[in-house]
N, CA, C, O and CB atoms as a CASP TS submission, in Angstrom:
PFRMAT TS
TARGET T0000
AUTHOR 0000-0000-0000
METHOD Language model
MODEL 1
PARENT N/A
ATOM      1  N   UNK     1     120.646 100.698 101.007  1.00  0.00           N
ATOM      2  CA  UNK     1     119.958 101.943 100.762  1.00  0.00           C
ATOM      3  C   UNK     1     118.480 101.731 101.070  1.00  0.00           C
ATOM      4  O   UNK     1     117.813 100.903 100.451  1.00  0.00           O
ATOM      5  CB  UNK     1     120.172 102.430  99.300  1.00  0.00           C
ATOM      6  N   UNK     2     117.907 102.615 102.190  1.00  0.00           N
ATOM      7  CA  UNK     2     116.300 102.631 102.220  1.00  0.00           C
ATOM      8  C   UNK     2     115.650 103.650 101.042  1.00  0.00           C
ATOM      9  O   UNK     2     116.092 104.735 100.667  1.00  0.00           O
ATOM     10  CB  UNK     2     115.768 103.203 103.821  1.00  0.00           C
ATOM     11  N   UNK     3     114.625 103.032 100.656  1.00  0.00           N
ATOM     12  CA  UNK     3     113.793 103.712  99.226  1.00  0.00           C
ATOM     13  C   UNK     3     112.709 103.886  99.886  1.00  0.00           C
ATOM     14  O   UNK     3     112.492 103.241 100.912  1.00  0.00           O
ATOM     15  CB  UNK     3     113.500 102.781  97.711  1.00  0.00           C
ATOM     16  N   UNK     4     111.615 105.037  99.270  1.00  0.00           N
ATOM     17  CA  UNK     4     110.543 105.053  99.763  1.00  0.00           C
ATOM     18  C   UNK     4     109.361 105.263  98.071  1.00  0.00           C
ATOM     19  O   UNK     4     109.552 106.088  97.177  1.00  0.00           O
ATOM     20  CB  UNK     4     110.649 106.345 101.077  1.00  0.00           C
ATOM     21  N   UNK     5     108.612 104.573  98.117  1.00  0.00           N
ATOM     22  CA  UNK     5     108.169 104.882  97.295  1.00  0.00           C
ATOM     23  C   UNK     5     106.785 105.246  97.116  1.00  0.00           C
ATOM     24  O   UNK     5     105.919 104.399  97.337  1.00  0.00           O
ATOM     25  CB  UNK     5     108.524 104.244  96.769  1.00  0.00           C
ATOM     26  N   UNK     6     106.331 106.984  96.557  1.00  0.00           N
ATOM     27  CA  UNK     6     104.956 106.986  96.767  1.00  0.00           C
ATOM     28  C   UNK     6     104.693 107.366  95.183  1.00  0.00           C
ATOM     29  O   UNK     6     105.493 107.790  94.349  1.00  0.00           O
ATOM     30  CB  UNK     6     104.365 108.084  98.047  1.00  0.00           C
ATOM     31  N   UNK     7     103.179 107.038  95.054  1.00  0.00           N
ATOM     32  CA  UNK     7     102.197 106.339  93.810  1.00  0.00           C
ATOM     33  C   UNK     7     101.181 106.181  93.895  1.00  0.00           C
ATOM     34  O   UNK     7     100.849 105.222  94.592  1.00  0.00           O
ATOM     35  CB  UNK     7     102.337 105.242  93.380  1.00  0.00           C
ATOM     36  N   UNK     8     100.365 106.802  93.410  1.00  0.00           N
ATOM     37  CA  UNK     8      98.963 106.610  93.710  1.00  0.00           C
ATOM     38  C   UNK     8      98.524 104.787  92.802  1.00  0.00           C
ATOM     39  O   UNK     8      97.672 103.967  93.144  1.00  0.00           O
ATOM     40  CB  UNK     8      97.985 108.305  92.930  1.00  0.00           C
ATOM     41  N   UNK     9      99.156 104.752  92.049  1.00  0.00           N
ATOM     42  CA  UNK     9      98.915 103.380  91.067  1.00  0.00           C
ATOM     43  C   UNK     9      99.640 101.961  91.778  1.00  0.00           C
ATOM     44  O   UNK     9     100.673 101.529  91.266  1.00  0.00           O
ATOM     45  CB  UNK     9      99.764 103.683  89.347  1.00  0.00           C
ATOM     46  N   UNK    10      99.015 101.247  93.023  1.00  0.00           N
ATOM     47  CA  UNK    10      99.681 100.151  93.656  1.00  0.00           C
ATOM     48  C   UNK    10     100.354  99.684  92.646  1.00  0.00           C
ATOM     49  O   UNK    10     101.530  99.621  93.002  1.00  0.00           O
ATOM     50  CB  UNK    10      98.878  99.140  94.314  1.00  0.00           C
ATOM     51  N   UNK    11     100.189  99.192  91.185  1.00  0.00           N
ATOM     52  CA  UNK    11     100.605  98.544  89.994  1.00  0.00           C
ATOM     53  C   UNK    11     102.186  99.088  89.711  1.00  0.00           C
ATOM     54  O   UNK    11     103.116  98.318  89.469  1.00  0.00           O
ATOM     55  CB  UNK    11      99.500  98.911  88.742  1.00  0.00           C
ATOM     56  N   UNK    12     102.307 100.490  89.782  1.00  0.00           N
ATOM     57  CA  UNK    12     103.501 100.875  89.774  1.00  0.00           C
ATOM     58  C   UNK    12     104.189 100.856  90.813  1.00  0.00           C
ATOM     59  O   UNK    12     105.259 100.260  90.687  1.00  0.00           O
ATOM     60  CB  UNK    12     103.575 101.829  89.376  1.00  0.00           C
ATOM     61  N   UNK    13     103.933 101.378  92.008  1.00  0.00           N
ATOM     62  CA  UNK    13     104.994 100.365  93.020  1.00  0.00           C
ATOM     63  C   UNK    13     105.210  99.481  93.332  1.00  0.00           C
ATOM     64  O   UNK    13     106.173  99.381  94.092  1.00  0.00           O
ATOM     65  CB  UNK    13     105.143 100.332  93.846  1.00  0.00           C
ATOM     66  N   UNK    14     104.154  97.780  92.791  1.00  0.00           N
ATOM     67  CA  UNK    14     104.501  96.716  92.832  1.00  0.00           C
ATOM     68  C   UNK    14     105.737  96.885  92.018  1.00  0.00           C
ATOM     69  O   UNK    14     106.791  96.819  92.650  1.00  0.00           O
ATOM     70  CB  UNK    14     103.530  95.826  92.494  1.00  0.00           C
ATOM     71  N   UNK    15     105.797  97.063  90.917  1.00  0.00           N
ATOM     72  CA  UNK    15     106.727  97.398  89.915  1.00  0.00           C
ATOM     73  C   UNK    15     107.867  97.230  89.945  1.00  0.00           C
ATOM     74  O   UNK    15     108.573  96.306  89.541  1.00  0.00           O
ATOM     75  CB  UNK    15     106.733  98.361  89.645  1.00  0.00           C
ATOM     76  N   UNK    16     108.241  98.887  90.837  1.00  0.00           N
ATOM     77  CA  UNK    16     109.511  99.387  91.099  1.00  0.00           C
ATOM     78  C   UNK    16     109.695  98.563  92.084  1.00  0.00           C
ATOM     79  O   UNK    16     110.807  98.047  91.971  1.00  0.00           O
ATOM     80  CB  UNK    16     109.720 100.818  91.378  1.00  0.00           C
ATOM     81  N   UNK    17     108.824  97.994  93.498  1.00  0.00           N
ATOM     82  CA  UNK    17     109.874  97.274  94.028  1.00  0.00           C
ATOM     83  C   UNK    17     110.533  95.569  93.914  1.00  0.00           C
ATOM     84  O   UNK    17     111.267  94.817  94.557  1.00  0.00           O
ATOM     85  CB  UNK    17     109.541  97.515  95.158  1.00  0.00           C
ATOM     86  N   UNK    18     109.929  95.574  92.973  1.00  0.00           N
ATOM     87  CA  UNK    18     110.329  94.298  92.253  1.00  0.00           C
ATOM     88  C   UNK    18     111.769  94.228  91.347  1.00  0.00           C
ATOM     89  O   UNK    18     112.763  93.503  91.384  1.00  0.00           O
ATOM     90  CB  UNK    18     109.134  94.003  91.279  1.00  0.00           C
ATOM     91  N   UNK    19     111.318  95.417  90.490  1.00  0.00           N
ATOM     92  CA  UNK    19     112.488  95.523  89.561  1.00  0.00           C
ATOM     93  C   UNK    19     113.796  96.194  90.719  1.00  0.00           C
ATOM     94  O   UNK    19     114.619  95.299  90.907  1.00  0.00           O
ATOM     95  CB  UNK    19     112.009  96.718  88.032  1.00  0.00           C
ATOM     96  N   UNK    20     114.049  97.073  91.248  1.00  0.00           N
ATOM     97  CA  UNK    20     114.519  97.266  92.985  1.00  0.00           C
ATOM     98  C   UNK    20     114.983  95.953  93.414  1.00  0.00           C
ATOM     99  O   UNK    20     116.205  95.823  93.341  1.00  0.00           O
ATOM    100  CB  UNK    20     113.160  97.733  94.152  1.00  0.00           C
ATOM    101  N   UNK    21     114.342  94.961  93.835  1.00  0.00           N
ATOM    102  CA  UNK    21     115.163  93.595  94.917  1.00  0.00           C
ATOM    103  C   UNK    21     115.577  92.704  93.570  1.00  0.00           C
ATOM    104  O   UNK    21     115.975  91.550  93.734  1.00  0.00           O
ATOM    105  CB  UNK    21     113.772  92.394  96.356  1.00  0.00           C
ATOM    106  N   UNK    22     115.482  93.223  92.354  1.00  0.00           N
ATOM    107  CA  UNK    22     116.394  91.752  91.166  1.00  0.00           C
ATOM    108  C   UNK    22     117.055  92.616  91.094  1.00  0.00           C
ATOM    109  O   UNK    22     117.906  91.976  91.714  1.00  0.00           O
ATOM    110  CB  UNK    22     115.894  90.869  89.505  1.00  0.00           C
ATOM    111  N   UNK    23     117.618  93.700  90.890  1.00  0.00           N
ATOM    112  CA  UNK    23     118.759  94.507  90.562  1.00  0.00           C
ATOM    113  C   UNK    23     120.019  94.809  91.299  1.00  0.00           C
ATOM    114  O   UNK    23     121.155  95.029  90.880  1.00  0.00           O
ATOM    115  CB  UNK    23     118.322  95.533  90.369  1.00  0.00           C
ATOM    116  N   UNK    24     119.401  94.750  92.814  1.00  0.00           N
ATOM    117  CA  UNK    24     120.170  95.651  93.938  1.00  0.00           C
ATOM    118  C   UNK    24     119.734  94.833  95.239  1.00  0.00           C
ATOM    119  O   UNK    24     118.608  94.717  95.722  1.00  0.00           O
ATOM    120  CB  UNK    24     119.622  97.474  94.010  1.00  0.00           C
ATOM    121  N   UNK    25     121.002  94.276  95.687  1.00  0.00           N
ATOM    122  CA  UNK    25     120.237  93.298  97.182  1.00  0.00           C
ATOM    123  C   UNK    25     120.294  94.247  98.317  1.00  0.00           C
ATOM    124  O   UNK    25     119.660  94.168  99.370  1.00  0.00           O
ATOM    125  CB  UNK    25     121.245  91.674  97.808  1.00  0.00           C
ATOM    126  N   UNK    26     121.163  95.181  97.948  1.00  0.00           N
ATOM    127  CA  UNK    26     121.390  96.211  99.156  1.00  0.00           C
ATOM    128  C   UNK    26     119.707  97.233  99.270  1.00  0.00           C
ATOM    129  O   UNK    26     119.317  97.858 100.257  1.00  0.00           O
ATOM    130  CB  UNK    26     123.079  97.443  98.635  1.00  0.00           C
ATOM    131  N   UNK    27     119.415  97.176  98.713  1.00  0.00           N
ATOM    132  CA  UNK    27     118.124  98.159  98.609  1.00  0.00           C
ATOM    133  C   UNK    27     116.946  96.978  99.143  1.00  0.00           C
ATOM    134  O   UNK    27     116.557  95.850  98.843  1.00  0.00           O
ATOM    135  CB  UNK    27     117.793  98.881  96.698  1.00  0.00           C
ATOM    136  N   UNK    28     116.639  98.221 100.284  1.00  0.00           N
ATOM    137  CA  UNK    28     115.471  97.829 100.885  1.00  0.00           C
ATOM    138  C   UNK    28     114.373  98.986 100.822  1.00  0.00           C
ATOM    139  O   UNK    28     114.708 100.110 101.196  1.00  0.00           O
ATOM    140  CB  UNK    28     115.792  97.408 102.298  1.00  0.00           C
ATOM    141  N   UNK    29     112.845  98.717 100.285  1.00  0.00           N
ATOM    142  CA  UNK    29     111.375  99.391 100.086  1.00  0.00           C
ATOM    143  C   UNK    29     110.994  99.534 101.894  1.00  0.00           C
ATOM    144  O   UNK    29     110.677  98.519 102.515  1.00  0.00           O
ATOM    145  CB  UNK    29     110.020  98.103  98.967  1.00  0.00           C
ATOM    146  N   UNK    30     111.028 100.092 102.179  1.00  0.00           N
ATOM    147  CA  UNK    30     110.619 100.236 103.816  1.00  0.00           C
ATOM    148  C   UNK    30     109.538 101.282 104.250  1.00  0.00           C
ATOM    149  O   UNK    30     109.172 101.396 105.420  1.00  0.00           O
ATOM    150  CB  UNK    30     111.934 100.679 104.669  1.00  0.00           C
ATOM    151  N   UNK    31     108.884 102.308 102.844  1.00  0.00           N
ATOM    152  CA  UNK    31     108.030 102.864 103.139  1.00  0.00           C
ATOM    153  C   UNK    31     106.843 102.902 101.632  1.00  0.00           C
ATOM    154  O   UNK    31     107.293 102.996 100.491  1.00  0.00           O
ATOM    155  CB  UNK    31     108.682 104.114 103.754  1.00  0.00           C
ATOM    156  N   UNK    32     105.605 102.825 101.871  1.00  0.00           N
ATOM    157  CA  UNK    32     104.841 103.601 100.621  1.00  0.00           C
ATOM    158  C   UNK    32     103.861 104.116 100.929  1.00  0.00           C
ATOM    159  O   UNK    32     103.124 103.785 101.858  1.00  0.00           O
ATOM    160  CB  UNK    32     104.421 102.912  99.529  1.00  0.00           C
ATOM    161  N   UNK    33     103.694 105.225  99.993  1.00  0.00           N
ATOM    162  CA  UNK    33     102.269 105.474 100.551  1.00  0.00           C
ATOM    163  C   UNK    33     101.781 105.655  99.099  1.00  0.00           C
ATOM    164  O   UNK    33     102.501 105.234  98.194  1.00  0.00           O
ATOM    165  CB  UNK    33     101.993 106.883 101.732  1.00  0.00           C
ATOM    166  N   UNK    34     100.280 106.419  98.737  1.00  0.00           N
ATOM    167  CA  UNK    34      99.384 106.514  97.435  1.00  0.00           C
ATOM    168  C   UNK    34      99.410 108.044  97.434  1.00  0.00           C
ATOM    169  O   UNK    34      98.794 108.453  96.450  1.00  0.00           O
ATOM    170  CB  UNK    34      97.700 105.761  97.498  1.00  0.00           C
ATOM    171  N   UNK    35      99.891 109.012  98.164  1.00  0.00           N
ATOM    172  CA  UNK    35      99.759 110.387  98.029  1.00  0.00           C
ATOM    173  C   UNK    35     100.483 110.885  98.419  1.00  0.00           C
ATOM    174  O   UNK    35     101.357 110.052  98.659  1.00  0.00           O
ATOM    175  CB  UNK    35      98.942 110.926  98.360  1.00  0.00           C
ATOM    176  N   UNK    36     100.995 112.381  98.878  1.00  0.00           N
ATOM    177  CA  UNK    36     101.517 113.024  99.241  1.00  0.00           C
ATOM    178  C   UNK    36     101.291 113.159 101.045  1.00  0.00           C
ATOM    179  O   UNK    36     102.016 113.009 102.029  1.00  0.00           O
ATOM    180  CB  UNK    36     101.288 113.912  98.346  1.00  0.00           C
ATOM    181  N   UNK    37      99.746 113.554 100.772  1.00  0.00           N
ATOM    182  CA  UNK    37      99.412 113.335 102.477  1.00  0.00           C
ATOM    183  C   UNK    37      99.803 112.177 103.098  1.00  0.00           C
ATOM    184  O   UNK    37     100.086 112.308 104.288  1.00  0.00           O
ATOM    185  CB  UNK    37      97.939 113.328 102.835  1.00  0.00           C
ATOM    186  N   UNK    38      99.894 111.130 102.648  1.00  0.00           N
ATOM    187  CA  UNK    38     100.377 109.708 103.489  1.00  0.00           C
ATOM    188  C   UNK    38     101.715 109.693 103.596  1.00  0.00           C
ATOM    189  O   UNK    38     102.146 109.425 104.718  1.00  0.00           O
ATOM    190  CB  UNK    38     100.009 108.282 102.803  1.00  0.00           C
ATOM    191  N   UNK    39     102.379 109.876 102.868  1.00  0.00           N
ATOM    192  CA  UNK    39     104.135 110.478 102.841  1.00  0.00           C
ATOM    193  C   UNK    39     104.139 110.955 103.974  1.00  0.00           C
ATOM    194  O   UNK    39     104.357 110.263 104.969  1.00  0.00           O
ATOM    195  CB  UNK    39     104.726 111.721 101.727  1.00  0.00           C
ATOM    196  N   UNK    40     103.795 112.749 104.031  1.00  0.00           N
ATOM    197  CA  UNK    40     104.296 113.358 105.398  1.00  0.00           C
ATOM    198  C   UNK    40     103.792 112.887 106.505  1.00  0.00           C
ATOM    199  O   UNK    40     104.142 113.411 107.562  1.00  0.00           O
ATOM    200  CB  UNK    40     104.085 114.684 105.535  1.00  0.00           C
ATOM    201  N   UNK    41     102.661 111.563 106.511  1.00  0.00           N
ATOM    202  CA  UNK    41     102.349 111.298 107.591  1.00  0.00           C
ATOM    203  C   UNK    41     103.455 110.001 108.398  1.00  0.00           C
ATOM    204  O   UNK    41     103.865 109.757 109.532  1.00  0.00           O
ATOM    205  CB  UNK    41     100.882 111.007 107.361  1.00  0.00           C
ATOM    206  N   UNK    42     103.617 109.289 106.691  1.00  0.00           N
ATOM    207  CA  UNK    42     104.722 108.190 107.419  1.00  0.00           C
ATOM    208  C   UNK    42     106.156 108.922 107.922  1.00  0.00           C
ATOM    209  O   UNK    42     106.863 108.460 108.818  1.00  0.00           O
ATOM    210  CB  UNK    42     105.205 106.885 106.171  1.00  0.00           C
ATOM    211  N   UNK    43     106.382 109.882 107.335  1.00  0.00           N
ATOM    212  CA  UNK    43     107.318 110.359 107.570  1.00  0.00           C
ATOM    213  C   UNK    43     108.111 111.146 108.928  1.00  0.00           C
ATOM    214  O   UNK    43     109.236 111.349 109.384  1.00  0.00           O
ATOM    215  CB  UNK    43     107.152 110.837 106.761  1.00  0.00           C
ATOM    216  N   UNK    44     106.865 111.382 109.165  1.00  0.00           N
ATOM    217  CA  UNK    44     106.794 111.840 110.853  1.00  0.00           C
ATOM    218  C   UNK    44     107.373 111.245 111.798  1.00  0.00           C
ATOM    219  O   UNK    44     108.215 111.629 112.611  1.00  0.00           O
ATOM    220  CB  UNK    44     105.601 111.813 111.430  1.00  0.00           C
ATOM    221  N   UNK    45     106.605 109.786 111.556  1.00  0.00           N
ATOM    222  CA  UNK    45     106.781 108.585 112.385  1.00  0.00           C
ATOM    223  C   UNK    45     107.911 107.736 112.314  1.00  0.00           C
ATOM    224  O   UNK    45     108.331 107.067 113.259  1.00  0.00           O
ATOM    225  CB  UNK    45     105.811 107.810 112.190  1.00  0.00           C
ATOM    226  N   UNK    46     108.625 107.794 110.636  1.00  0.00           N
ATOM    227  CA  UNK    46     109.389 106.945 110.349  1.00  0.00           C
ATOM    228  C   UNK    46     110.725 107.092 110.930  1.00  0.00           C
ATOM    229  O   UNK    46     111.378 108.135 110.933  1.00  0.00           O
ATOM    230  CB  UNK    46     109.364 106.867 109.146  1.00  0.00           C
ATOM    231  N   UNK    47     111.184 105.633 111.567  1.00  0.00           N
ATOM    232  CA  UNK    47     112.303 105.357 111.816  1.00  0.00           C
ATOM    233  C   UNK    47     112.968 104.043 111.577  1.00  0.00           C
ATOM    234  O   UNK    47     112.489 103.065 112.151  1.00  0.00           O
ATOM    235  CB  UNK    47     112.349 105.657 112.838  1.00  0.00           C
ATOM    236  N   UNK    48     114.064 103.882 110.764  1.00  0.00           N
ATOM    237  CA  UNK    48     114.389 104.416 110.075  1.00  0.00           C
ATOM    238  C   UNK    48     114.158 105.550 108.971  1.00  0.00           C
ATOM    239  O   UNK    48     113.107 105.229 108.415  1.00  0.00           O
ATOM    240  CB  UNK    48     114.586 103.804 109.994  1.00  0.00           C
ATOM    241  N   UNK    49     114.546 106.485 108.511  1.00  0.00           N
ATOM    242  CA  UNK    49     113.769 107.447 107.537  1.00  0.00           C
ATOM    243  C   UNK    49     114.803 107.055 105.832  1.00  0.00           C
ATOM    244  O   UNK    49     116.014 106.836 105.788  1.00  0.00           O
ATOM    245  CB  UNK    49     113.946 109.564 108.307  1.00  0.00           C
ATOM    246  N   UNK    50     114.037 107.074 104.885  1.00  0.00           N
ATOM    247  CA  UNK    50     114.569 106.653 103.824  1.00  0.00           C
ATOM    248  C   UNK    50     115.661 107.679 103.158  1.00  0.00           C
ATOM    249  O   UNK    50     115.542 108.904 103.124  1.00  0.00           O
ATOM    250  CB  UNK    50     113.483 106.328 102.997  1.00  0.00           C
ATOM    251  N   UNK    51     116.812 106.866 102.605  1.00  0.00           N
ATOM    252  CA  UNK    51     117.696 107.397 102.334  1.00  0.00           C
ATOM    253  C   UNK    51     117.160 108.197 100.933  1.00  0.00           C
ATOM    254  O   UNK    51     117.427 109.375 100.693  1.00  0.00           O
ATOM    255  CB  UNK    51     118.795 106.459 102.360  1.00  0.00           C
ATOM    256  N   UNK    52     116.450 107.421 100.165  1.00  0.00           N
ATOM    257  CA  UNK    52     116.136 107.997  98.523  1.00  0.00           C
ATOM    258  C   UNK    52     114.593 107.967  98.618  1.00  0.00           C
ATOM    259  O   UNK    52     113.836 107.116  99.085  1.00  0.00           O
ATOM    260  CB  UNK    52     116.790 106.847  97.016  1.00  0.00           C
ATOM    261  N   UNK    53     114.383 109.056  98.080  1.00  0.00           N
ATOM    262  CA  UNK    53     112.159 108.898  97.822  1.00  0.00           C
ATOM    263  C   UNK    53     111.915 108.695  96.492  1.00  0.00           C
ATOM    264  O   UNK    53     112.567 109.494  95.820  1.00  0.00           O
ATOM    265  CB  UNK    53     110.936 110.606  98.154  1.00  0.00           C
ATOM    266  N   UNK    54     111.164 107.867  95.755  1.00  0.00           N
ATOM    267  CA  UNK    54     110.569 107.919  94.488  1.00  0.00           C
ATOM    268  C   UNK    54     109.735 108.086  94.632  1.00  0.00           C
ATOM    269  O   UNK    54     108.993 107.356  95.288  1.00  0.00           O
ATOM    270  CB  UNK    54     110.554 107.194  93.722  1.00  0.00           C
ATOM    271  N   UNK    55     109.273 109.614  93.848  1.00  0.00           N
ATOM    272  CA  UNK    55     107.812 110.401  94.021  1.00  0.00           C
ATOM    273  C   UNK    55     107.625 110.764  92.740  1.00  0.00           C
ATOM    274  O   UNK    55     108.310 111.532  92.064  1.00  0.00           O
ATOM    275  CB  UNK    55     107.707 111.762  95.036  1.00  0.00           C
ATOM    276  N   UNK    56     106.214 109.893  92.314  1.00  0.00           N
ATOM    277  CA  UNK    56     105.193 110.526  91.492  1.00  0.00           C
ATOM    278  C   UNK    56     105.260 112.109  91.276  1.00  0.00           C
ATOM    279  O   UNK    56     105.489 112.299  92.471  1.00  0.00           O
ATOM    280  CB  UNK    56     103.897 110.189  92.109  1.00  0.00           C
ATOM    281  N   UNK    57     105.253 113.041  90.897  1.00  0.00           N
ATOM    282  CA  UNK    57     104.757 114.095  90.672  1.00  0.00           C
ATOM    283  C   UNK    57     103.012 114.648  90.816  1.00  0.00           C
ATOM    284  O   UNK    57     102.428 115.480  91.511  1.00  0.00           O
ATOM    285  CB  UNK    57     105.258 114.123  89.554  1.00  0.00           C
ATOM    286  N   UNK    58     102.644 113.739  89.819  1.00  0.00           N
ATOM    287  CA  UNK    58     101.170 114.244  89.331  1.00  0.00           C
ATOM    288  C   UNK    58     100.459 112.941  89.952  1.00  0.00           C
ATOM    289  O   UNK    58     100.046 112.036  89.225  1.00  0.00           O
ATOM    290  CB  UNK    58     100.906 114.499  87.389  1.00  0.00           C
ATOM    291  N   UNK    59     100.345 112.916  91.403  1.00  0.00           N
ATOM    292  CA  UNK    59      99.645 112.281  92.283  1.00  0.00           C
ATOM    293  C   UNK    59      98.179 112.818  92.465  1.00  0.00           C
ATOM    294  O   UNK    59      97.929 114.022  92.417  1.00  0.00           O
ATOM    295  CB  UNK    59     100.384 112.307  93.447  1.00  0.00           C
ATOM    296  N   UNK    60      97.241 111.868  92.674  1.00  0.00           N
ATOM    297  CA  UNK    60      95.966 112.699  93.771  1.00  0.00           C
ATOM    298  C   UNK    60      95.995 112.837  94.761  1.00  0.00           C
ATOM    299  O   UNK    60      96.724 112.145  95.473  1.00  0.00           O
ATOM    300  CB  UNK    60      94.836 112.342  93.975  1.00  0.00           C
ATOM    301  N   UNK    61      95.130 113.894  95.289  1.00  0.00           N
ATOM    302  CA  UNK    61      95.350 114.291  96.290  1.00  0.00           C
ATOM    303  C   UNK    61      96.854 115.937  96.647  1.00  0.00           C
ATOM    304  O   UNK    61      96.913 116.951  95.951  1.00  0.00           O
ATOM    305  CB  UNK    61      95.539 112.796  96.803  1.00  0.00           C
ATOM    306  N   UNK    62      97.462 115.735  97.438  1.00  0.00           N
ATOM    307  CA  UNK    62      98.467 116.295  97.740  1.00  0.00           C
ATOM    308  C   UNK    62      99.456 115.793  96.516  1.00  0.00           C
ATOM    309  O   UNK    62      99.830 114.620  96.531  1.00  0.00           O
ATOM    310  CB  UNK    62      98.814 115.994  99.192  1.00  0.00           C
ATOM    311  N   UNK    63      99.822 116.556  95.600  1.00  0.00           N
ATOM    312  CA  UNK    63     100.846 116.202  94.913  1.00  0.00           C
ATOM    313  C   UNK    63     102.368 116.149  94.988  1.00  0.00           C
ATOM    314  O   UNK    63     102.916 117.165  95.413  1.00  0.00           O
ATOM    315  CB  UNK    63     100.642 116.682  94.200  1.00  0.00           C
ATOM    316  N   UNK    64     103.086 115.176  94.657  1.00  0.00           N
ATOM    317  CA  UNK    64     104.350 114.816  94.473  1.00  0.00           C
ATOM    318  C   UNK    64     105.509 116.537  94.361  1.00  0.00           C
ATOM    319  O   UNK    64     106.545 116.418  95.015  1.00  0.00           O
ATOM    320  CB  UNK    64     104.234 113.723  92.918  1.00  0.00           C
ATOM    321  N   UNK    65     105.441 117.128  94.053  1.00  0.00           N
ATOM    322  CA  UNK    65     105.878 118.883  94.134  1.00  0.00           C
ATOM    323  C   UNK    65     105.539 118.967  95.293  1.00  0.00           C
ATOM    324  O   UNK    65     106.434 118.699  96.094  1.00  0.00           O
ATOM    325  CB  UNK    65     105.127 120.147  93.184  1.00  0.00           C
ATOM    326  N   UNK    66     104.169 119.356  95.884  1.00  0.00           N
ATOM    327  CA  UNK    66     103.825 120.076  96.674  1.00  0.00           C
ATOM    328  C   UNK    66     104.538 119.087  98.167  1.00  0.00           C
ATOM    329  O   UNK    66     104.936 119.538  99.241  1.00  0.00           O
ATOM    330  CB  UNK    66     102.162 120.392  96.416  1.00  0.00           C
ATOM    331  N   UNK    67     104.496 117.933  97.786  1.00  0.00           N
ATOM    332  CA  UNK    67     104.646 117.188  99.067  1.00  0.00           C
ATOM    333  C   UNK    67     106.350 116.804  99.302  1.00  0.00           C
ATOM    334  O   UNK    67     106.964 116.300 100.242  1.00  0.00           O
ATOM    335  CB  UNK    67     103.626 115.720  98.962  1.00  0.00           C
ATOM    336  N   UNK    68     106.650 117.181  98.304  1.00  0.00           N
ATOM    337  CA  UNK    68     108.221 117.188  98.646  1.00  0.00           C
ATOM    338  C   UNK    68     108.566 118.686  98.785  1.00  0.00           C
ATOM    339  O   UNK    68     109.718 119.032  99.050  1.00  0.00           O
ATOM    340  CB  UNK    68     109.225 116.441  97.395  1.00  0.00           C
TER
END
């Protein structure tokens, strides 16, 4: 499974993709960004594109709602 994970707090996506590769070997982190705007930008580009997104909500910038 590709994950993508955006967060404005690097601390919390160190996090998740830590707790992510001890849990689950099949899961691979292949995208992040800190906002919403960096999302639709990787997203454009991305290929592979992630199967699951973990999105913040109450991001800065472009928020997690608005950007999904």
């Amino acid at each position: 499974m590709l994950i993508a994970i955006v967060d404005d707090k690097p601390y919390v996506r160190n996090s998740l993709k830590e707790k992510l590769a001890s849990i689950e070997n099949e899961v691979t982190v292949i995208m992040e960004a800190g906002d919403g705007t960096d999302f639709i930008k990787l997203m454009k580009t991305a290929s592979p594109q992630p199967d699951v997104v973990l999105m913040d909500l109450q991001l800065n910038g472009l928020d997690g709602a608005s950007a999904t």
